[in-house]
C-alpha positions as CSV (number, residue, x, y, z in Angstrom):
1,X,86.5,4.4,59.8
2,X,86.8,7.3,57.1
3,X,86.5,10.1,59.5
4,X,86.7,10.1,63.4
5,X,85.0,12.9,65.4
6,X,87.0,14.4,68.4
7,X,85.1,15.6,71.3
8,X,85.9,19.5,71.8
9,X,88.6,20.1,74.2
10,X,86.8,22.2,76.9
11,X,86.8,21.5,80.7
12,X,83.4,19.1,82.2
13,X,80.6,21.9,82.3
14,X,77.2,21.7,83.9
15,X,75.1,19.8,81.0
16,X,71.4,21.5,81.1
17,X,69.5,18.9,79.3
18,X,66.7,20.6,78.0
19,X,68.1,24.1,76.6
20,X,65.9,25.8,74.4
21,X,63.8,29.2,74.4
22,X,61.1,27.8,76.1
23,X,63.6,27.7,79.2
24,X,64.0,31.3,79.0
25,X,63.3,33.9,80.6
26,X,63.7,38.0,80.1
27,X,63.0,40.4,83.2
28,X,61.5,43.3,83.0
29,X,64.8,45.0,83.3
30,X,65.9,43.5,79.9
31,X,67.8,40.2,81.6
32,X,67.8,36.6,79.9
33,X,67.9,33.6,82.4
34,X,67.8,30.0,81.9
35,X,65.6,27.8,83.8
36,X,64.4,24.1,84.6
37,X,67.7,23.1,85.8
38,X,66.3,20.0,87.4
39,X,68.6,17.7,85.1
40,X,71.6,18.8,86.5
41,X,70.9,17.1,90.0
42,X,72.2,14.2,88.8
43,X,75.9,15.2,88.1
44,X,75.2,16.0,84.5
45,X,78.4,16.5,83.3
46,X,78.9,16.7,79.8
47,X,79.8,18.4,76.4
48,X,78.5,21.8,75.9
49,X,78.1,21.9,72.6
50,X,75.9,19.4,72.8
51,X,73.1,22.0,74.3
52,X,72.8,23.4,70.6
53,X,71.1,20.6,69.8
54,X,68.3,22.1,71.1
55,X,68.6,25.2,69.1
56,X,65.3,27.1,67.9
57,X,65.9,25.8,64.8
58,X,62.4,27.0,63.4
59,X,64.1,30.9,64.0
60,X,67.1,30.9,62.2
61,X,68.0,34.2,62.7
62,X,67.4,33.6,66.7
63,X,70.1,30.0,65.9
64,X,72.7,31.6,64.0
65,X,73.0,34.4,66.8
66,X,73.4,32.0,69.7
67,X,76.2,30.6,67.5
68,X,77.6,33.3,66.5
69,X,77.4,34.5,70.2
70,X,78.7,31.8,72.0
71,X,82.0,31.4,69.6
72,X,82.8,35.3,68.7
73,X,81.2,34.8,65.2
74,X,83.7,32.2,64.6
75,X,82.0,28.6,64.9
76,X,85.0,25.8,64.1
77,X,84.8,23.2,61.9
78,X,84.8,20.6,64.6
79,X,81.3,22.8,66.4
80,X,79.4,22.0,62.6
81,X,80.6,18.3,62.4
82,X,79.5,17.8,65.8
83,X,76.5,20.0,65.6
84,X,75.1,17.8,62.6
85,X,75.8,14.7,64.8
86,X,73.8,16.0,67.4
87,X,71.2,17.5,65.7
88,X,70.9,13.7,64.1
89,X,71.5,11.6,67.0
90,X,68.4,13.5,68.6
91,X,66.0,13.5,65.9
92,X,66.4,9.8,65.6
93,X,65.7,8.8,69.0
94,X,63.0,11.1,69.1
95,X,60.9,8.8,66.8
96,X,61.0,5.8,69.4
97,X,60.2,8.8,71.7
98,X,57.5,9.8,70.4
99,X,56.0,6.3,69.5
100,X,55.5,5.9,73.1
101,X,55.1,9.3,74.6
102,X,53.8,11.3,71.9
103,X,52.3,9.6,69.0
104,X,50.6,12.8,68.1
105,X,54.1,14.4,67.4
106,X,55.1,11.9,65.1
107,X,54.2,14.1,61.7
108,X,56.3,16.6,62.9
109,X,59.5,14.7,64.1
110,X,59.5,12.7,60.9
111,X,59.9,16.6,59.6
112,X,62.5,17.5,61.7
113,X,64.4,14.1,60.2
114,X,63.9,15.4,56.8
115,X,65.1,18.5,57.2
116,X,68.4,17.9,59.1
117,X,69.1,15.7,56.0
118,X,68.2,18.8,53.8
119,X,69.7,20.7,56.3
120,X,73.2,19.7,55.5
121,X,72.6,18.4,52.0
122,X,72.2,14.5,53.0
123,X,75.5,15.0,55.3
124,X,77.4,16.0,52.6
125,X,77.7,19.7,54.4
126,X,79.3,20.4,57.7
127,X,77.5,24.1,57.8
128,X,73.3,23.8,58.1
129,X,71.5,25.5,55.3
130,X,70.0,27.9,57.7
131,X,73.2,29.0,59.5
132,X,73.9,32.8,58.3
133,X,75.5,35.1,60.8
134,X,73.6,37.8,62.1
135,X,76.4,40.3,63.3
């Protein structure tokens, strides 16, 4: 094996399942909540990086901030391998996914296949063409 990916070193979190900005929420005071916790009912214990591979990809600005946010504007090399591994590992099983469930999407996650490849320059790149912090 030419390289070997080590999970990130941070304690068992809470593992959402299905983070993205359509699980969020702003009050009228300004506030941003998550929602649709339902997942976590079943001891959904996990890595947290692996939420960002739900990031709103299609608003770069809006991905590179929640990055930039969560790690002080200083994202490791170990986040970007494991980012692209997610980001891969997702998009893949989302074609059997879709066979089944939602045929209709299949254009679009064929898309999302091609892009992670362009993404990060057939895997050649750790850090995602669109990544480009905001602060």
């Amino acid at each position: 094996m030419d390289q070997v990916i080590v999970m990130n070193k941070l304690k068992k979190n809470y593992h959402h399942g299905d983070y993205h900005m359509g699980n969020m929420i702003r009050s009228k005071e300004g506030n941003l909540s998550v929602i649709d916790w339902h997942t976590v009912d079943f001891n959904n214990y996990g890595d947290p990086w692996y939420e960002f591979n739900r990031l709103g990809i299609e608003f770069p600005a809006f991905a590179s901030g929640q990055i930039d946010g969560y790690f002080n504007r200083k994202p490791p090399e170990e986040f970007w391998t494991l980012l692209a591994y997610y980001l891969s590992a997702s998009a893949i099983t989302s074609i059997v996914w879709s066979k089944y469930y939602a045929p209709e999407q299949m254009k679009s996650i064929i898309k999302l296949n091609k892009d992670i490849l362009l993404w990060f320059d057939d895997m050649k790149n750790i850090v995602p063409t669109w990544y480009g912090s905001v602060f």
